[in-house]
C-alpha positions as CSV (number, residue, x, y, z in Angstrom):
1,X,0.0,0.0,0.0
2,X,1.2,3.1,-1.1
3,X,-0.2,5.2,2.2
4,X,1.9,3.1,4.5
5,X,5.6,3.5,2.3
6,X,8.0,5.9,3.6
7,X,7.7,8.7,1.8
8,X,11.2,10.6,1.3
9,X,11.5,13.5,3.5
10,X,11.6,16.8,2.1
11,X,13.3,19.8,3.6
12,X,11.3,22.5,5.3
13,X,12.0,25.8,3.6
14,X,11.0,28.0,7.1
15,X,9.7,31.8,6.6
16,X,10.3,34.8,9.7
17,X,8.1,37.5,7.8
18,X,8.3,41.4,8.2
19,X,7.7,42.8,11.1
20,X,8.0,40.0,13.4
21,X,10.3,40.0,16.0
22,X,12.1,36.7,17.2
23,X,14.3,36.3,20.1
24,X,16.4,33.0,20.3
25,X,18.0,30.0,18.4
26,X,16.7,28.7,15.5
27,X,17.8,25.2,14.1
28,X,16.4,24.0,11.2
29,X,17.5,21.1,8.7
30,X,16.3,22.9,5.7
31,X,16.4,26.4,4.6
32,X,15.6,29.5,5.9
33,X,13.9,33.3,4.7
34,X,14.4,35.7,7.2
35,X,12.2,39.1,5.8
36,X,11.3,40.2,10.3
37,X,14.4,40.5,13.2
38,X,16.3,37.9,14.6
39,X,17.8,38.4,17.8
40,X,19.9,35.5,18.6
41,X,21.5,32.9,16.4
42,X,20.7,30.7,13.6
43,X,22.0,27.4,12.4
44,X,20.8,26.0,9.0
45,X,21.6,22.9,6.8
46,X,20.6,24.3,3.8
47,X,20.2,28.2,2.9
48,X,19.9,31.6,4.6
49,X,18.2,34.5,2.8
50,X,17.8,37.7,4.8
51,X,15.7,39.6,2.9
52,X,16.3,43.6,2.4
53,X,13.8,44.0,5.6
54,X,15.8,41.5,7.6
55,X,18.0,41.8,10.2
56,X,20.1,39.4,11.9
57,X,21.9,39.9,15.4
58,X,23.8,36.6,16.7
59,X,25.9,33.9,15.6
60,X,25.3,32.6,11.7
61,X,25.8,29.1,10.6
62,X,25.0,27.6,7.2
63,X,25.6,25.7,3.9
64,X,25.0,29.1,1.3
65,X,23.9,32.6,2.6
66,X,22.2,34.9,0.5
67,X,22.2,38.3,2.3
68,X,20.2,41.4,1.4
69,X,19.0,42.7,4.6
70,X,21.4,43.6,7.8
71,X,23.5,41.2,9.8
72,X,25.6,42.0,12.6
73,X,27.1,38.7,13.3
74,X,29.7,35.8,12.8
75,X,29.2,33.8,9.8
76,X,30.1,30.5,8.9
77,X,28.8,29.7,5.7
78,X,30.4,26.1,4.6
79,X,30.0,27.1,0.8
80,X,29.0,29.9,-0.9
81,X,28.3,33.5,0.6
82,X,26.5,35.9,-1.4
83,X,26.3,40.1,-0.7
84,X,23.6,42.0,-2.3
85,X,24.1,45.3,-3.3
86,X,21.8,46.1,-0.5
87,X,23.7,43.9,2.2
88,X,25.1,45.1,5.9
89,X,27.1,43.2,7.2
90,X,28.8,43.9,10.5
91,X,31.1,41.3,11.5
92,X,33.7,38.1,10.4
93,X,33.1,36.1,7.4
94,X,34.1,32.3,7.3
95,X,32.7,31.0,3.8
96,X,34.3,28.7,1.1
97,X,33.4,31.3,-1.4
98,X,32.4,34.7,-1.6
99,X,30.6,37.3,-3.6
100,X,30.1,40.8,-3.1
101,X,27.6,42.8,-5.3
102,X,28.6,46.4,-5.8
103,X,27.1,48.7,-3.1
104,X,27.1,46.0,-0.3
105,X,28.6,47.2,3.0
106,X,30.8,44.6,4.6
107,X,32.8,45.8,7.8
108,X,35.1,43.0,10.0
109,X,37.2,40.2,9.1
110,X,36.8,37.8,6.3
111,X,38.4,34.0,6.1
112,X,38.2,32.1,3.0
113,X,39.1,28.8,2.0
114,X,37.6,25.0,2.3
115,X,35.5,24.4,5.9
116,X,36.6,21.2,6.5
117,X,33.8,21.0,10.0
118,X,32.7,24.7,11.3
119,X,34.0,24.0,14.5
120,X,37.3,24.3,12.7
121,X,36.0,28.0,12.1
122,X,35.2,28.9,15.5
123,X,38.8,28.4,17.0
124,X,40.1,31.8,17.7
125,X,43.3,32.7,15.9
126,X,45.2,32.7,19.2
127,X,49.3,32.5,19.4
128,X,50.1,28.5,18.2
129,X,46.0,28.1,17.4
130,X,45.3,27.8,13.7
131,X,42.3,26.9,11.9
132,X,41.5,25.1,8.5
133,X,41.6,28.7,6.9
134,X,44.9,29.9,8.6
135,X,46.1,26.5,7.6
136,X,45.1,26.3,3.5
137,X,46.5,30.4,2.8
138,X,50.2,29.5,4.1
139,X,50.0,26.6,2.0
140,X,48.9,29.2,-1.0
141,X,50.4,32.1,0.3
């Protein structure tokens, strides 16, 4: 019977819309729009969009970003990173790649390179510390 078979799970694709306000942690094992205000931190499996209404204030993790809206945060984003021309970002970057559109505002530190585990990219570049990112650009450098 086919009502009894496993179906194959899809991934949620979650929505925050404008003008809500959310305080916390959100996990989710699918992707994300943020268009309302996050206060806290997000971790995602899939993508982040932050809308040109959104704004983000905590820790960032994910597989791609697409960012239009304001984030004032740490990101760790294991493969691609995308800046709209309308983008704020305050904060460090840890992505595997990167693209900035003209007229985006990026302020902080950026890292680039293979995430080999985003734990990797949380270790603080302290003296004799290095992390996967510290590691690949004295190989290139």
């Amino acid at each position: 019977m086919k009502l009894l078979e496993k179906k194959e799970q899809k991934k949620a694709i979650n929505s925050i819309g404008e003008g809500t306000i959310l305080n916390g942690e959100i996990q989710s094992g699918g992707d994300i729009r943020i268009d309302g205000i996050l206060n806290g931190s997000v971790k995602v499996e899939g993508k982040l969009v932050l809308g040109p209404a959104g704004k983000i204030e905590g820790e960032v993790e994910c597989e791609n970003a697409i960012i239009a809206g304001e984030l004032r945060a740490k990101i760790t984003s294991k493969n691609l990173l995308t800046l709209k021309a309308s983008a704020k970002l305050y904060g460090d970057i840890f992505s595997g790649k990167l693209e900035i559109e003209p007229g985006a505002i990026f302020t902080g530190n950026c890292s680039m390179g293979i995430i080999k585990d985003l734990k990797e990219a949380k270790t603080d570049d302290g003296v004799g510390e290095k992390n996967s990112f510290t590691s690949k650009n004295e190989k290139t450098a």
